[in-house]
PDB file of N, CA, C and O in Angstrom:
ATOM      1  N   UNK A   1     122.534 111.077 110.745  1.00  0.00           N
ATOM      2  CA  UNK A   1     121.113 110.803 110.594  1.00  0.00           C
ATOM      3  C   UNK A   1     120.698 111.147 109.169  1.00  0.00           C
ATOM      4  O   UNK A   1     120.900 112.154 108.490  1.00  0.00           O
ATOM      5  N   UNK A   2     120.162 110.193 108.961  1.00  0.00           N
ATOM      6  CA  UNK A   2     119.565 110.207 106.786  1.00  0.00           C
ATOM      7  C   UNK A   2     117.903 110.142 107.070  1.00  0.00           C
ATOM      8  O   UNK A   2     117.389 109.224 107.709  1.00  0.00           O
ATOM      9  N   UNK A   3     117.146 111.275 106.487  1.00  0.00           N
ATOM     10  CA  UNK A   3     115.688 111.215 106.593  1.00  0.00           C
ATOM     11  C   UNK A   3     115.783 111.303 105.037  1.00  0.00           C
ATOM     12  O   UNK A   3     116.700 111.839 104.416  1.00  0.00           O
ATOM     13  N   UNK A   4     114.451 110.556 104.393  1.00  0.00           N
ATOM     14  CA  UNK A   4     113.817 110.695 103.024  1.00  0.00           C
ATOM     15  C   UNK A   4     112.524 110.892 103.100  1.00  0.00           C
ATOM     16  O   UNK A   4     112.208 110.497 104.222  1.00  0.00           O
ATOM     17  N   UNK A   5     111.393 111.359 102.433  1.00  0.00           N
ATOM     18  CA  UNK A   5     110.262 111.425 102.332  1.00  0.00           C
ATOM     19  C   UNK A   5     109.968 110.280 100.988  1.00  0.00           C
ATOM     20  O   UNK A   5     110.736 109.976 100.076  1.00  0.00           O
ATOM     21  N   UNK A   6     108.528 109.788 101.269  1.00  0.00           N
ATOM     22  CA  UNK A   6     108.369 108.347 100.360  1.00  0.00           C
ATOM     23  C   UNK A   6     106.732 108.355 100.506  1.00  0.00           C
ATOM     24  O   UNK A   6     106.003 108.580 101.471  1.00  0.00           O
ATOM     25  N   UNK A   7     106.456 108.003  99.086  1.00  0.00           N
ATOM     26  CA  UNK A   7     105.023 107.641  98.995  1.00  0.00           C
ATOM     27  C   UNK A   7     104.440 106.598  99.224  1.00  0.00           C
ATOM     28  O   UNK A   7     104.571 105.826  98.275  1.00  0.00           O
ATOM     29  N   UNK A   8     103.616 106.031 100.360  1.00  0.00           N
ATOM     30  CA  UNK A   8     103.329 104.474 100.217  1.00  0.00           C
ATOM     31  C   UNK A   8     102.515 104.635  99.168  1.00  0.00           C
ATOM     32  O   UNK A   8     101.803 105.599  98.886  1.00  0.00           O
ATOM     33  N   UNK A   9     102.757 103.098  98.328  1.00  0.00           N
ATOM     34  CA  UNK A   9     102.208 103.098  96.771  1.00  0.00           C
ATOM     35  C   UNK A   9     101.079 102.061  96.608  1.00  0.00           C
ATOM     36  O   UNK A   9     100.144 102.115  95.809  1.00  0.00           O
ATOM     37  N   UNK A  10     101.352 101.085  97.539  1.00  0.00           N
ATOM     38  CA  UNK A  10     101.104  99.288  97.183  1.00  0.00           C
ATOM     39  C   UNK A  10      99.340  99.974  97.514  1.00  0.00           C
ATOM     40  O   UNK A  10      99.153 101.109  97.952  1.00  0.00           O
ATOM     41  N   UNK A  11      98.722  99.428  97.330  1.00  0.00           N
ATOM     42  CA  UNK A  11      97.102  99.997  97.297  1.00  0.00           C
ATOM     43  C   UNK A  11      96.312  99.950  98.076  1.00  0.00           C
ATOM     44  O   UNK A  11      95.199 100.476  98.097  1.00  0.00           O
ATOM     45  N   UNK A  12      97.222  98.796  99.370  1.00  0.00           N
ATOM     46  CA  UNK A  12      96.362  98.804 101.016  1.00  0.00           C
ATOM     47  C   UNK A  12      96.542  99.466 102.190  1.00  0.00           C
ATOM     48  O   UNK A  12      95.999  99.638 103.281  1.00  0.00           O
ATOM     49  N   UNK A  13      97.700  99.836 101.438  1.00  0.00           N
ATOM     50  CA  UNK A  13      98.490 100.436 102.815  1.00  0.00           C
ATOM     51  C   UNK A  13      99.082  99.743 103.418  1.00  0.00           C
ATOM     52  O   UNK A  13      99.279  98.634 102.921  1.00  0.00           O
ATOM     53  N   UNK A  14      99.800 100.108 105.101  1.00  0.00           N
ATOM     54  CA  UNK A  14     100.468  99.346 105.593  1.00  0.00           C
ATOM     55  C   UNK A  14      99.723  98.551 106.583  1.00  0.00           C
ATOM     56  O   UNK A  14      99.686  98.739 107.799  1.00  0.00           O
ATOM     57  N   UNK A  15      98.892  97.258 105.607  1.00  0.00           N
ATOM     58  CA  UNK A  15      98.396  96.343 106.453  1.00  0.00           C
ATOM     59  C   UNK A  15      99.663  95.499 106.802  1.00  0.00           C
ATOM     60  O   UNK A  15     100.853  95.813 106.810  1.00  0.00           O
ATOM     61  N   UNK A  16      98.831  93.974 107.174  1.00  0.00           N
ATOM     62  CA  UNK A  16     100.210  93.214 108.205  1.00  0.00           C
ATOM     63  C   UNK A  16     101.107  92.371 107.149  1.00  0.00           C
ATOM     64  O   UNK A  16     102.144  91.826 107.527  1.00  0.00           O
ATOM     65  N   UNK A  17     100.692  92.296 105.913  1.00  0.00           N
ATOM     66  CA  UNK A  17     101.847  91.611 105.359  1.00  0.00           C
ATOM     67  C   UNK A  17     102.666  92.699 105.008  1.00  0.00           C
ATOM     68  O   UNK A  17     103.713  92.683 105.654  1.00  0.00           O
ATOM     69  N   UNK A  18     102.551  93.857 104.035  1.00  0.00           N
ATOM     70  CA  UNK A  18     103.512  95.072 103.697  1.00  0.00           C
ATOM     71  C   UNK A  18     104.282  95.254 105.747  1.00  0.00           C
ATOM     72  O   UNK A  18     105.384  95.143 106.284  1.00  0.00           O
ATOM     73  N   UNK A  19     103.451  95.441 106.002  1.00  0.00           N
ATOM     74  CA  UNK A  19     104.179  96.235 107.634  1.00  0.00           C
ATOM     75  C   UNK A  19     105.166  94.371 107.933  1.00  0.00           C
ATOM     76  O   UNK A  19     106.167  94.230 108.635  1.00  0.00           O
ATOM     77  N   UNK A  20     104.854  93.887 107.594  1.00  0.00           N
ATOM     78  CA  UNK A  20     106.019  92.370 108.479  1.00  0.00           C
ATOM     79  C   UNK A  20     107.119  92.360 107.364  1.00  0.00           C
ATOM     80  O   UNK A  20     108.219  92.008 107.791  1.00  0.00           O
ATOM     81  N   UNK A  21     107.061  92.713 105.826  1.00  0.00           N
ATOM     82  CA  UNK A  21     108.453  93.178 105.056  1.00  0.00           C
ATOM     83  C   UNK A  21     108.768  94.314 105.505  1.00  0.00           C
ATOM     84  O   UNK A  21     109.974  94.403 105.275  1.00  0.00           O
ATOM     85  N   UNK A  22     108.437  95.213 105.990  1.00  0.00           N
ATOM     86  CA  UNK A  22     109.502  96.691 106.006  1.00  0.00           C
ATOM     87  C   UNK A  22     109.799  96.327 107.244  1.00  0.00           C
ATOM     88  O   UNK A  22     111.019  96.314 107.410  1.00  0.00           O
ATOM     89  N   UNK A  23     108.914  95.888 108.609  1.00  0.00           N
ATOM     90  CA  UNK A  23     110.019  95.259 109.569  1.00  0.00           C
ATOM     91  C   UNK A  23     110.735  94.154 109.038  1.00  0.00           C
ATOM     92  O   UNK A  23     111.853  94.465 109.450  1.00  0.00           O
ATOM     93  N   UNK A  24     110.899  93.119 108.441  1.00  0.00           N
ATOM     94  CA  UNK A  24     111.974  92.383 108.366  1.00  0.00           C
ATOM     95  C   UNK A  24     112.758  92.605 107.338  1.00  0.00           C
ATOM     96  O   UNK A  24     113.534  91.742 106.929  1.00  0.00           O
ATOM     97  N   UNK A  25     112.656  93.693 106.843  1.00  0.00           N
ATOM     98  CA  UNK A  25     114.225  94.412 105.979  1.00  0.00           C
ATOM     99  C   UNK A  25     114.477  95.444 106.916  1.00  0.00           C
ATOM    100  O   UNK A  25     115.663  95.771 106.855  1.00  0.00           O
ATOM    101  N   UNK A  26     113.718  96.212 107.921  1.00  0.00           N
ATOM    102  CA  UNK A  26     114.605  97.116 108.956  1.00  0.00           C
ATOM    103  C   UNK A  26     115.308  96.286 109.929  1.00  0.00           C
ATOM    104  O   UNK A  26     116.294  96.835 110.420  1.00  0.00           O
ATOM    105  N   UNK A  27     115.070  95.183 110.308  1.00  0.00           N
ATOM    106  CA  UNK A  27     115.438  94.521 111.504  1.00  0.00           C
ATOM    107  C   UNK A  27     116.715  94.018 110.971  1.00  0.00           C
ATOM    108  O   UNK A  27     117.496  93.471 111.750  1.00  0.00           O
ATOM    109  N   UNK A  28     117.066  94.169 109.493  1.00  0.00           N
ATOM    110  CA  UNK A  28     118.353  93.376 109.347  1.00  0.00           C
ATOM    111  C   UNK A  28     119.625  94.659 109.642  1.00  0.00           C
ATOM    112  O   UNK A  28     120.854  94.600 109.612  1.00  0.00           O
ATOM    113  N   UNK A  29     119.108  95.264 109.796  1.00  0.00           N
ATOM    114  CA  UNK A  29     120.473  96.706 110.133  1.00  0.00           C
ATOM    115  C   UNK A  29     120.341  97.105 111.396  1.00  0.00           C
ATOM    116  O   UNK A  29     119.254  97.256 111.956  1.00  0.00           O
ATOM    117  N   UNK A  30     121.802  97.356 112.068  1.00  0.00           N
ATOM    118  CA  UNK A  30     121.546  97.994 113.586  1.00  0.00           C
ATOM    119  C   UNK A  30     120.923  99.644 113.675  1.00  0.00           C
ATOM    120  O   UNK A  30     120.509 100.036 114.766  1.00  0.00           O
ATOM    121  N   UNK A  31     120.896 100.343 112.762  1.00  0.00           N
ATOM    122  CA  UNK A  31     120.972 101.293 112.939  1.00  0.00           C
ATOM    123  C   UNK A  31     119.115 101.879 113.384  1.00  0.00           C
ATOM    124  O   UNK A  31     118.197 101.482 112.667  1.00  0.00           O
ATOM    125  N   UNK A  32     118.887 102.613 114.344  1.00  0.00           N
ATOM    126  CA  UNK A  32     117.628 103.328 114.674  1.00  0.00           C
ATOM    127  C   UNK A  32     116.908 103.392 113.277  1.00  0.00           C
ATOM    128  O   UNK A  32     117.636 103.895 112.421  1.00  0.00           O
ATOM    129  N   UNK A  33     115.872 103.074 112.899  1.00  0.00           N
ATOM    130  CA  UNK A  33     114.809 103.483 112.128  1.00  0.00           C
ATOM    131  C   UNK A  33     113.942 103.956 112.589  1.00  0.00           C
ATOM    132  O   UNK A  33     113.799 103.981 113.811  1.00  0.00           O
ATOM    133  N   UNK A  34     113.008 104.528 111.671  1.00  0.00           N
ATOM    134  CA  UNK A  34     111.515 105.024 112.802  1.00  0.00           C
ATOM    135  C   UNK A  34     111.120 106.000 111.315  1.00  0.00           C
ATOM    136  O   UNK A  34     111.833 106.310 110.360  1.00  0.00           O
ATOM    137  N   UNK A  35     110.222 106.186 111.508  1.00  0.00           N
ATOM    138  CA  UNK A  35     109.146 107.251 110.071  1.00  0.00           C
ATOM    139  C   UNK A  35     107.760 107.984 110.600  1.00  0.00           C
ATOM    140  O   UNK A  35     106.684 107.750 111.151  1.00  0.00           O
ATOM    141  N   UNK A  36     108.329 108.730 110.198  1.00  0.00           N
ATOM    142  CA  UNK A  36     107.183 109.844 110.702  1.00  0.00           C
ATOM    143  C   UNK A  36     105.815 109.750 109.764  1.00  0.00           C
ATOM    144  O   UNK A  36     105.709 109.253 108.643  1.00  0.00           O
ATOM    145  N   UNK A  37     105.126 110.185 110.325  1.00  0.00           N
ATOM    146  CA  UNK A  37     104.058 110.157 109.966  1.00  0.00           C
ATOM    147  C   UNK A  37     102.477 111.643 110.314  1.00  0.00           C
ATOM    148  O   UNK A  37     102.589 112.791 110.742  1.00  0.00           O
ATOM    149  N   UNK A  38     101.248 110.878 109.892  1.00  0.00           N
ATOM    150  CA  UNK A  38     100.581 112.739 109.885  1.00  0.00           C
ATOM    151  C   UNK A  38     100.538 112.527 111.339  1.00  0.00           C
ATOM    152  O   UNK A  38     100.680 113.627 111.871  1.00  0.00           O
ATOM    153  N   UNK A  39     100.383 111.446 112.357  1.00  0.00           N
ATOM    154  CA  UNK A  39      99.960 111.155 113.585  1.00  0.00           C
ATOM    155  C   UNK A  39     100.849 111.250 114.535  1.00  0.00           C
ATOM    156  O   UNK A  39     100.539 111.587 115.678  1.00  0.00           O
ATOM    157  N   UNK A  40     102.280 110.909 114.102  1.00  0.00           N
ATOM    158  CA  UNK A  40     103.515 111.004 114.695  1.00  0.00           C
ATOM    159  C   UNK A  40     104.320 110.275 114.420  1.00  0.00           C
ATOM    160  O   UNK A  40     104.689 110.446 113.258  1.00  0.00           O
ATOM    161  N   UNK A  41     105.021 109.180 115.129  1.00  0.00           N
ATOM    162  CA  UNK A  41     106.395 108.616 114.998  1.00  0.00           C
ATOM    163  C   UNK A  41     106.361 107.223 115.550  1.00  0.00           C
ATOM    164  O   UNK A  41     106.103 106.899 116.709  1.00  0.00           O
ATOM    165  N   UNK A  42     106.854 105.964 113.895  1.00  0.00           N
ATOM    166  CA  UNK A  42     106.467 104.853 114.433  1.00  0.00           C
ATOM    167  C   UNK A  42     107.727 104.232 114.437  1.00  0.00           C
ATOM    168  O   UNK A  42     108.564 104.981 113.933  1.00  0.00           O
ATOM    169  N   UNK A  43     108.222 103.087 114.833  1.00  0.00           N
ATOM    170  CA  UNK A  43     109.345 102.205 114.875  1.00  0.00           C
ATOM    171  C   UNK A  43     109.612 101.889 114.039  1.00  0.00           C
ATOM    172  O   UNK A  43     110.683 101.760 114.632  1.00  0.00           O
ATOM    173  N   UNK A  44     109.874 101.411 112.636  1.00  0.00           N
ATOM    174  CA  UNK A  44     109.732 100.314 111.577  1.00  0.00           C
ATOM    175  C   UNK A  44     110.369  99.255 111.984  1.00  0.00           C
ATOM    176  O   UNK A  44     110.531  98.435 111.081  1.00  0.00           O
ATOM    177  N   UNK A  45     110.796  98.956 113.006  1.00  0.00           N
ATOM    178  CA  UNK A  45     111.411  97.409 113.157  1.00  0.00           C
ATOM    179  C   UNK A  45     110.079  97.119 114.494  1.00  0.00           C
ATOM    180  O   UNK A  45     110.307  96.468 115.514  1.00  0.00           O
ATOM    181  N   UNK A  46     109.069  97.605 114.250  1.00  0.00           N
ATOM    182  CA  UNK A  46     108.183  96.999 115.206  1.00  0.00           C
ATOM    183  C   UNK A  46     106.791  97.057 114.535  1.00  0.00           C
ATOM    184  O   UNK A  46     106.219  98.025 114.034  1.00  0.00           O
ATOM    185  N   UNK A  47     106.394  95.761 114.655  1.00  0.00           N
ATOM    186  CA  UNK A  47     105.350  95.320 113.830  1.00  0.00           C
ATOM    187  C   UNK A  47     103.764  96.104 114.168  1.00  0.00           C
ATOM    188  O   UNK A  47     102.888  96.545 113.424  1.00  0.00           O
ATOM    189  N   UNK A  48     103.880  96.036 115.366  1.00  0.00           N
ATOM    190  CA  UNK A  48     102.617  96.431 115.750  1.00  0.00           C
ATOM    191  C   UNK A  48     102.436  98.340 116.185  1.00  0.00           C
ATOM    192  O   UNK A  48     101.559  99.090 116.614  1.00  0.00           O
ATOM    193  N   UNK A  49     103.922  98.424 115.728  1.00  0.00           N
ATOM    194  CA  UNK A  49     104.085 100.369 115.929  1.00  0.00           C
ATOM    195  C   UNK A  49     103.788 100.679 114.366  1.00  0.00           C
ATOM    196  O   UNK A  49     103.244 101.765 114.164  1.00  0.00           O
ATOM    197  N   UNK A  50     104.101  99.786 113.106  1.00  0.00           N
ATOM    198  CA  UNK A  50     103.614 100.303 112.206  1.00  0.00           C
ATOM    199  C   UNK A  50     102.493  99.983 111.601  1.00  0.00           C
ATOM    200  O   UNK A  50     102.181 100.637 110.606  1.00  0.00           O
ATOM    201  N   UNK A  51     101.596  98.856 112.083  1.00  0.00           N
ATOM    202  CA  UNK A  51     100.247  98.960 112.244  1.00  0.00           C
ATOM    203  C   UNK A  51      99.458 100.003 112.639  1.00  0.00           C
ATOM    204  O   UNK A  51      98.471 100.599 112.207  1.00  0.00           O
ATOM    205  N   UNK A  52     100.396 100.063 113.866  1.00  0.00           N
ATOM    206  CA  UNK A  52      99.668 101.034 114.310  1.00  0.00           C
ATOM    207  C   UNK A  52      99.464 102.677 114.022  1.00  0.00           C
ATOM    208  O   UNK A  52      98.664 103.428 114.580  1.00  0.00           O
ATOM    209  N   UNK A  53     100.297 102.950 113.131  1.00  0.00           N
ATOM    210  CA  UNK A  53     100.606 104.107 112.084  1.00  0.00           C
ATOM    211  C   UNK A  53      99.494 104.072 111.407  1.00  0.00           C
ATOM    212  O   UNK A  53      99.100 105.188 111.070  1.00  0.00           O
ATOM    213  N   UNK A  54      98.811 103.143 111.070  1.00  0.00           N
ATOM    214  CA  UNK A  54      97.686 103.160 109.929  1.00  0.00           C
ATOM    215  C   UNK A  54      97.585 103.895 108.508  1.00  0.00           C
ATOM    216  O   UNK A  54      96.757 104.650 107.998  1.00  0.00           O
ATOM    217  N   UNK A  55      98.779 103.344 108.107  1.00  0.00           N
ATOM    218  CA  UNK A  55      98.964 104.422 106.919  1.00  0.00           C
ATOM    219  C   UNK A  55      98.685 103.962 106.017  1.00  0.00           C
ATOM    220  O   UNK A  55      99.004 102.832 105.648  1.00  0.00           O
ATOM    221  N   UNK A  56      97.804 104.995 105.271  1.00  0.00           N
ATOM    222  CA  UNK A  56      97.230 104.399 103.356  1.00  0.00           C
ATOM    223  C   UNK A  56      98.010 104.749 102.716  1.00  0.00           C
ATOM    224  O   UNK A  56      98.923 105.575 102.718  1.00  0.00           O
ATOM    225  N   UNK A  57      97.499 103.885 101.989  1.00  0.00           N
ATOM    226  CA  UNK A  57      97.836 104.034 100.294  1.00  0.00           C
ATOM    227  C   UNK A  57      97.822 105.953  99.613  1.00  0.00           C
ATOM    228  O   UNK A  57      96.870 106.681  99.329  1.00  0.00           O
ATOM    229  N   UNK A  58      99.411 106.209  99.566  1.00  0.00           N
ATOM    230  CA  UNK A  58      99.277 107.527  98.934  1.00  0.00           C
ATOM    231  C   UNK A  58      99.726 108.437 100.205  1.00  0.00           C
ATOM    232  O   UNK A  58     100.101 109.604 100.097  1.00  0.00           O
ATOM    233  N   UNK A  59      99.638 107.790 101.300  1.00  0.00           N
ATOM    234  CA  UNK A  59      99.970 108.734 102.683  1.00  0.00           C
ATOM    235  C   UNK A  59     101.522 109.066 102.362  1.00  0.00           C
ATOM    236  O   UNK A  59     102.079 108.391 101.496  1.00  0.00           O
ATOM    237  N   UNK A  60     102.242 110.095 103.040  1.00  0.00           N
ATOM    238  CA  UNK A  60     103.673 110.105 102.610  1.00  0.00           C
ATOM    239  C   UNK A  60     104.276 109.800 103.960  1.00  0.00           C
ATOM    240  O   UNK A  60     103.412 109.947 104.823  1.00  0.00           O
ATOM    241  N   UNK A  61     105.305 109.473 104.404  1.00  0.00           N
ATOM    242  CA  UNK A  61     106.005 109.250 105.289  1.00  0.00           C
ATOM    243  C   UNK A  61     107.094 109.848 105.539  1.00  0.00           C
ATOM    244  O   UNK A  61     106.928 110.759 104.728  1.00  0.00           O
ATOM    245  N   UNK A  62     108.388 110.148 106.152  1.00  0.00           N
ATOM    246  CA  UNK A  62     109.533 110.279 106.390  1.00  0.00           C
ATOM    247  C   UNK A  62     109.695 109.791 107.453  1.00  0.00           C
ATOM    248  O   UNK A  62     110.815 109.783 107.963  1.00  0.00           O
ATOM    249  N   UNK A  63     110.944 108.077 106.080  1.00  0.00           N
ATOM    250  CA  UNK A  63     112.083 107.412 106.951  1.00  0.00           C
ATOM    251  C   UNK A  63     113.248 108.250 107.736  1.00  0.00           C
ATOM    252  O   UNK A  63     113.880 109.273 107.472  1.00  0.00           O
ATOM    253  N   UNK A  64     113.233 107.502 108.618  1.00  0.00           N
ATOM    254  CA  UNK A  64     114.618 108.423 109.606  1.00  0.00           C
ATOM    255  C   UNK A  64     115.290 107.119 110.017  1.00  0.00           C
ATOM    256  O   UNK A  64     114.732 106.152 110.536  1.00  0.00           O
ATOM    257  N   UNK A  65     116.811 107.270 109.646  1.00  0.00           N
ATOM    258  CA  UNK A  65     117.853 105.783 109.991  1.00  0.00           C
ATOM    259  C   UNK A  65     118.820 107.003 110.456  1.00  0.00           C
ATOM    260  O   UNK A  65     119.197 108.057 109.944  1.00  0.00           O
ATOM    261  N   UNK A  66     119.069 106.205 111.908  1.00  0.00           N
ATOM    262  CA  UNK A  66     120.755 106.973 112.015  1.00  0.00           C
ATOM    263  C   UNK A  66     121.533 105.464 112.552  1.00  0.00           C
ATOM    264  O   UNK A  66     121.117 104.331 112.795  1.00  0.00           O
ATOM    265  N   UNK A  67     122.590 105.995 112.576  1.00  0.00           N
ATOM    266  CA  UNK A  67     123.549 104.434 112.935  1.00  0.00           C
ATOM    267  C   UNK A  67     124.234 104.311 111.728  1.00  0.00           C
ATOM    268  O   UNK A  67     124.177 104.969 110.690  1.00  0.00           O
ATOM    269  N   UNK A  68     125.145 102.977 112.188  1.00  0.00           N
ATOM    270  CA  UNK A  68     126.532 103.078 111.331  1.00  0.00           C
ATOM    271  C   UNK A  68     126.264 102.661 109.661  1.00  0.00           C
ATOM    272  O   UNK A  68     126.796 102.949 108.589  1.00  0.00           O
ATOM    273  N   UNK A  69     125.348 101.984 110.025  1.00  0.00           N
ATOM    274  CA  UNK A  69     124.701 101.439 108.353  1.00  0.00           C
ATOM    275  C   UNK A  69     123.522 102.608 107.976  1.00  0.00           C
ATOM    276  O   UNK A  69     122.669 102.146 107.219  1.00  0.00           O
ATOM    277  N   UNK A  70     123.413 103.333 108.169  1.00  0.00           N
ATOM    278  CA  UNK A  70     122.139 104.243 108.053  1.00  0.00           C
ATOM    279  C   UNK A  70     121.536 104.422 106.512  1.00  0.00           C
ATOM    280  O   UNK A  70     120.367 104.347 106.133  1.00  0.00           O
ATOM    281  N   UNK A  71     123.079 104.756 105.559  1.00  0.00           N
ATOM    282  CA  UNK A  71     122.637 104.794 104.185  1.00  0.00           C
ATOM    283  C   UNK A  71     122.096 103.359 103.417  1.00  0.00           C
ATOM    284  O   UNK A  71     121.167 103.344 102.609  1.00  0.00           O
ATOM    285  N   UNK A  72     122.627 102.546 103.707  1.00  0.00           N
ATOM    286  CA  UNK A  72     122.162 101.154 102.964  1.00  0.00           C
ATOM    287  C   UNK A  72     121.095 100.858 103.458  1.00  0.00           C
ATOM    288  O   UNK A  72     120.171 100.429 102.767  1.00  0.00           O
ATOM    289  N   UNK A  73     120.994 101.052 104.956  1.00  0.00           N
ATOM    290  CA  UNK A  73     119.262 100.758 105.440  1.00  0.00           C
ATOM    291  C   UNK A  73     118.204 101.260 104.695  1.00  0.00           C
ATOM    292  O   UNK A  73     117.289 100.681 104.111  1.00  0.00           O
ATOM    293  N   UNK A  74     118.543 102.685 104.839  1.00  0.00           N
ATOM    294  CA  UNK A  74     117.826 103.970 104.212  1.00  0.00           C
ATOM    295  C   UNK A  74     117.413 103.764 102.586  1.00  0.00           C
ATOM    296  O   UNK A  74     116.329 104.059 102.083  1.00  0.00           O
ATOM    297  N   UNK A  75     118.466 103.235 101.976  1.00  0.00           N
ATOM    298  CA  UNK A  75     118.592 102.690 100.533  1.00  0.00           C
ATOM    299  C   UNK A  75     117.663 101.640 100.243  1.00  0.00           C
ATOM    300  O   UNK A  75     116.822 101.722  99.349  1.00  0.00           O
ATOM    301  N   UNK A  76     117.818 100.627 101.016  1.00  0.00           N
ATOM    302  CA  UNK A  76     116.703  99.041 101.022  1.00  0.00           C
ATOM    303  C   UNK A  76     115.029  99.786 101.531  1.00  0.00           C
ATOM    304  O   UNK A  76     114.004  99.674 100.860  1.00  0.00           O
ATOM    305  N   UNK A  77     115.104 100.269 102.402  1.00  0.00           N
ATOM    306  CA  UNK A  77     113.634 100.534 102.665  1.00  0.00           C
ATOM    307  C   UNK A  77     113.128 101.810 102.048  1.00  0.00           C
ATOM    308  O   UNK A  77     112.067 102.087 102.607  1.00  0.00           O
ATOM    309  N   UNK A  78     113.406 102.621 101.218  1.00  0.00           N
ATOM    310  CA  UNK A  78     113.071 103.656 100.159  1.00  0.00           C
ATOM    311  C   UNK A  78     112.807 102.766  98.729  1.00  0.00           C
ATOM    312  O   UNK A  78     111.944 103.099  97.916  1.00  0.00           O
ATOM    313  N   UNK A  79     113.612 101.685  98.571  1.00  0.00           N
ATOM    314  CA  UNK A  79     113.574 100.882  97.348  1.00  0.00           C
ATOM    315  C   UNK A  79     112.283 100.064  97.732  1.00  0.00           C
ATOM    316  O   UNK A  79     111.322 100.097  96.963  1.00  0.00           O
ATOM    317  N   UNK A  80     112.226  99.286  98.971  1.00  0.00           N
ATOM    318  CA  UNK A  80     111.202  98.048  99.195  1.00  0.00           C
ATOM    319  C   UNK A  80     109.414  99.261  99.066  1.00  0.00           C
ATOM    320  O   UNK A  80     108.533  99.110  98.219  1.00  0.00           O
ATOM    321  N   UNK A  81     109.426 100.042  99.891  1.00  0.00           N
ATOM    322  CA  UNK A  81     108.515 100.912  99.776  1.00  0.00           C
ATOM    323  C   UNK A  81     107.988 101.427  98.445  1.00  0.00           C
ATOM    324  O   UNK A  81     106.828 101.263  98.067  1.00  0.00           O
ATOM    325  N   UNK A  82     108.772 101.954  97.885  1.00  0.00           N
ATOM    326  CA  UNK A  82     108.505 102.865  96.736  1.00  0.00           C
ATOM    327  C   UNK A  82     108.279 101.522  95.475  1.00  0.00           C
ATOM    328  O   UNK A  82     107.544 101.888  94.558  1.00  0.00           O
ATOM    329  N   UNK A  83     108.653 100.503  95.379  1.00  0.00           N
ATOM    330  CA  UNK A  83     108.286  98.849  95.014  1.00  0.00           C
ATOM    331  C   UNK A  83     107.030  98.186  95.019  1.00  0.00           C
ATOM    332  O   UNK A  83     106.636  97.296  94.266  1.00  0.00           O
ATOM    333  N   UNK A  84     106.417  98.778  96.034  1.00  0.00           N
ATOM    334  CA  UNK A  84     104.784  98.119  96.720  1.00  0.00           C
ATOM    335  C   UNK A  84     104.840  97.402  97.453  1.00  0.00           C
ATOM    336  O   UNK A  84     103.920  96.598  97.604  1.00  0.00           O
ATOM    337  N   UNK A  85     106.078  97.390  98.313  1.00  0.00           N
ATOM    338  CA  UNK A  85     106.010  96.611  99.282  1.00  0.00           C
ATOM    339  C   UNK A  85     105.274  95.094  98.699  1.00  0.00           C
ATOM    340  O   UNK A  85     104.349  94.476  99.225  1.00  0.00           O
ATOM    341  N   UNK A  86     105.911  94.810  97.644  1.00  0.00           N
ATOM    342  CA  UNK A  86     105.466  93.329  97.433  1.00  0.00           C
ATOM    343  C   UNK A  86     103.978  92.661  96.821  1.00  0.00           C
ATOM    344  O   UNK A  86     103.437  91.572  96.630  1.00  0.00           O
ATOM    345  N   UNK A  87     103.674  94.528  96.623  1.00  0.00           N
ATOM    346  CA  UNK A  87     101.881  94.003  96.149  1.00  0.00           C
ATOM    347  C   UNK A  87     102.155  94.584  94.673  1.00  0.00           C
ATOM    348  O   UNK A  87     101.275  94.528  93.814  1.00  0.00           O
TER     349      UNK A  87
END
């Protein structure tokens, strides 16, 4: 199991376009994802669990990947995040 702590950066937070890239770069690895949060613990390969996180801009998170790919997962979604998620 690989946990990182990460700043969301992009300036909206994780509305539905940022939250539909970090699920569809988690969904490409088998391995468990999920990120904690101040509220608790969301899926990242589920769209409407990290909506439902409601996390701003500047909130911090910790990714959690375990499974056989865990580091390269862990690697792509610390990079896509810390990026702006595209904004």
């Amino acid at each position: 199991m690989l946990s990182y702590k990460v700043t969301v950066r992009n300036p909206s937070g994780l509305h539905l376009r940022p939250a539909g890239l970090l699920c569809g770069e988690a969904i490409k690895y088998k391995s468990s994802i999920t990120f904690q949060y101040a509220g608790g613990t969301a899926n990242a390969k589920s769209v409407l669990s990290v909506l439902g996180a409601c996390v701003k801009s500047g909130d911090e998170i910790t990714l959690v990947c375990e499974g056989e790919d865990e580091q390269a997962a862990i690697d792509a979604l610390v990079a896509l995040i810390e990026g702006g998620l595209g904004e």
